[in-house]
Structure formats: structure tokens, C-alpha cells
N, C-alpha and C positions, 0 to 999 in steps of 0.2 A: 618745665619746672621739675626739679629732680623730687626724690621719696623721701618723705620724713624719715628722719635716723630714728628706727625708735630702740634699736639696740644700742642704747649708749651706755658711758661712762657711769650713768647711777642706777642701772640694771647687772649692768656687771659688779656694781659694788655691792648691788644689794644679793647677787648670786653668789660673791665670796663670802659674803658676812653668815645668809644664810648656810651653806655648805659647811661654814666655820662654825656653824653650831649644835648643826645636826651629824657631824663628822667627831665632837667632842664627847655627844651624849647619848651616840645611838650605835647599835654595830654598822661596820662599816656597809653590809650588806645591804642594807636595808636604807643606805640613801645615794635612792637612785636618781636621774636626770629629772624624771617625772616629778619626784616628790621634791627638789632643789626648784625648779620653778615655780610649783605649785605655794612653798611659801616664800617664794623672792614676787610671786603674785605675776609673773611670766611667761610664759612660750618655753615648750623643749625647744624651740627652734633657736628663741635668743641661747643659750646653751650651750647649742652648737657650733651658733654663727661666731659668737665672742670668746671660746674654749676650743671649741674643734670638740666637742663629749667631753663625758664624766670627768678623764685621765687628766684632761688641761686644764677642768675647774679643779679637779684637787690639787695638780700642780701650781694654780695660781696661789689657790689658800696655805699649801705649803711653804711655799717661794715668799709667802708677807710671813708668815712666824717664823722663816730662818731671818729673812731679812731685819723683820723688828728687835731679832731677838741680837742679833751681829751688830745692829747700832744703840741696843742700850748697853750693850758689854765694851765696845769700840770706843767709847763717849769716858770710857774709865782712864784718865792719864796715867802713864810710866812715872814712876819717881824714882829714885836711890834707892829705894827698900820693895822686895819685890813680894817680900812677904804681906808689907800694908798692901800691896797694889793683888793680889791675890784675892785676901780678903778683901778688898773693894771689889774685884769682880764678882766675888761670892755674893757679896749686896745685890750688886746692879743683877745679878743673873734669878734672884729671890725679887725682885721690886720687878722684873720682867712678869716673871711667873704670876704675881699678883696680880696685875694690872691689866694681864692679858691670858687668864684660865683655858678660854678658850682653845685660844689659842697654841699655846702650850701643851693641852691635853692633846689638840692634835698635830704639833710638834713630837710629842714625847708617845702617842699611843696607836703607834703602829703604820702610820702613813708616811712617815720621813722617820729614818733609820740615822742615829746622832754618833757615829761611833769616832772613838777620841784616834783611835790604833788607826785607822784609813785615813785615806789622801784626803788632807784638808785643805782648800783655796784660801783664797786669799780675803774671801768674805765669809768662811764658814763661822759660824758663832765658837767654834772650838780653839781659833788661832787665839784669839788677845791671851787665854787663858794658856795655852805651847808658850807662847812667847813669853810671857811673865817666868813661867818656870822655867824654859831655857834661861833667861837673867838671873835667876837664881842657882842655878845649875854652874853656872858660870862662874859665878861671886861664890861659890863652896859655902852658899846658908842651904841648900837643898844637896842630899846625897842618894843616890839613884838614878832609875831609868826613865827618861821624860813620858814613854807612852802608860808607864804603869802609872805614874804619880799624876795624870793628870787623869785616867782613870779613875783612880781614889779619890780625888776631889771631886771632879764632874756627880761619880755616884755616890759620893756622901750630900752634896748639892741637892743633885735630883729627888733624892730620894727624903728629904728633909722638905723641899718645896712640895713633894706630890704629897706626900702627908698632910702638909696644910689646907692647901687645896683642897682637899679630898675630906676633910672637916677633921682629920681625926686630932689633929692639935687646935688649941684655939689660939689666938693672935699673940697674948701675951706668954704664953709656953713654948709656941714656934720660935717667935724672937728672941729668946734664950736659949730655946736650944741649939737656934741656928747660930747663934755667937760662938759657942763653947763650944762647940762639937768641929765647926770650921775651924777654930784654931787650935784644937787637940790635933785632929787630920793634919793641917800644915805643921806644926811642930812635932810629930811624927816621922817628917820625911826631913825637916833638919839636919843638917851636922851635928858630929856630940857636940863640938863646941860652940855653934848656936844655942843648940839644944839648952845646953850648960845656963848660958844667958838669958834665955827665957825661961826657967823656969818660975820665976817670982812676977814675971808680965807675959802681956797678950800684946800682940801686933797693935798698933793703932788702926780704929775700921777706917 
């Protein structure tokens, strides 16, 4: 009669979740193997045996906040106007960060490095938002260099969600500001002759 599995599937879930939150709200130092079992209520040894150490548990809890964060931006369809499909990723990429602080915090705070300018795959959460501005890039409603422009949007994004997050906006001043500010940024990087066209509308979200 073989060993009961006791390093399963809902021990390793419970080692990601935790690590996912003591990785959000604590320096990174200070959470060690010890202290990731002792509140997943475990063994260093489940740890080790399900991560291989520290490096594979943070790489797993990394690996879920690029992955969840690549299919709530993925999940946004292409249409004829790349500008609406832009600001719809700005949504999906604000409705991520909400829904998953966590996560994100340790996405965005020092443990995964999000950079637009480096080789992006083919599942990085960076491409849907390359891809929309190359189709506009393309169609002459965007004028510029695709790695600056997506730059600019990524860190007026980011930087509008980690504020919320972070409490210093409240729900109904974020929500405003995140509309107007994403489409001042996108019509910024317009043609004059978009430009021209927008200026009495805003993109549809």
C-alpha cells in the first residue's frame, strides 16, 4: 500500500495564495520558506517538494499574475477601430488590477519586471496591447514609435490603477479619472487628422 499524498494540489494552492499575500504586503525579505508554510499551516518540506524552494514558489505565484493578467486583457476582441479596442484594454487591464490587488501588487512590485521595450512572447500581458497599436499604427490614427507609445499608455495605466489600489483615489474619482486621462494619452499619440476628428468625442469604451 503506497504513502498518502499529503503534498497535494490544495497545499500547493494554499502555499501560492499565501506567498501571494505576504509577497504583496511585506518586504520581500522577510518572507521566508519558514514563514510561507507556517501560514499555508505546512511543512518547509511541502515547499520544497512542490516548488523545489523559495525561487519556484515565487515563480509559481508570479507565473498566475502574468497568466491571469494575459487572459483578462486576451479575452478583449479586435474590432475596426483600434482606438475603442485600446481603451477596452485599458478596462480589462483596471478591472484586472481590481479584482486581483494582490496579485498585481506582486505583478507590478518588484518580483516580475513588466517591461513594454523587451522581448515580449506570445502570452506576455504586453502583446494584445503591441498588437492593437501596431493596427493603429498601421491604419495612420496613431503617429509614432510603437515601443514609446505603448510605454505611455502601459505607465499612465499603471500608474492610475496603483493609485486606486493604494486607496489614494476613491472608486468614483478613479473611474473618472481613468476615462479621461486614457483617452487624453490615446489621443495624444493620434494623427493631426484623427486628432482633428476627435476633438468634440472620446473613443467608445
Amino acid at each position: 500500500m503506497g504513502r498518502p499524498r499529503t503534498n497535494d494540489d490544495a497545499v500547493r494552492e494554499r502555499l501560492v495564495v499565501c506567498a501571494t499575500e505576504m509577497l504583496a504586503t511585506r518586504p520581500r525579505e522577510s518572507v521566508t520558506v519558514r514563514a510561507v508554510a507556517a501560514a499555508a499551516e505546512t511543512s518547509t518540506t511541502a515547499v520544497y517538494s512542490l516548488f523545489g524552494g523559495k525561487d519556484g514558489l515565487i515563480g509559481a505565484v508570479r507565473d498566475r499574475a502574468v497568466a491571469g493578467l494575459f487572459q483578462e486583457v486576451s479575452a478583449v476582441p479586435a474590432s475596426a477601430d483600434p482606438l475603442a479596442d485600446l481603451y477596452a484594454l485599458a478596462v480589462a487591464y483596471r478591472r484586472w488590477g481590481r479584482g486581483h490587488s494582490h496579485l498585481y501588487a506582486v505583478l507590478f512590485g518588484g518580483v516580475q519586471s513588466f517591461d513594454p521595450s523587451g522581448q515580449v512572447g506570445d502570452s506576455d500581458p504586453i502583446r494584445p496591447l503591441l498588437d492593437a497599436i501596431d493596427r493603429a499604427l498601421t491604419a495612420s490614427v496613431f503617429a509614432g514609435e510603437a515601443t514609446s507609445i505603448a510605454l505611455s499608455i502601459w505607465g499612465t495605466m499603471h500608474g492610475l490603477v496603483a493609485l486606486e489600489l493604494a486607496g489614494a483615489l476613491d472608486t468614483a474619482t478613479a473611474e473618472a479619472a481613468f476615462r479621461s486621462t486614457i483617452h487624453a494619452t490615446l489621443r495624444g499619440w493620434t494623427t493631426p487628422a484623427v486628432f482633428r476628428s476627435l476633438r468634440h468625442t472620446e473613443p467608445a469604451p
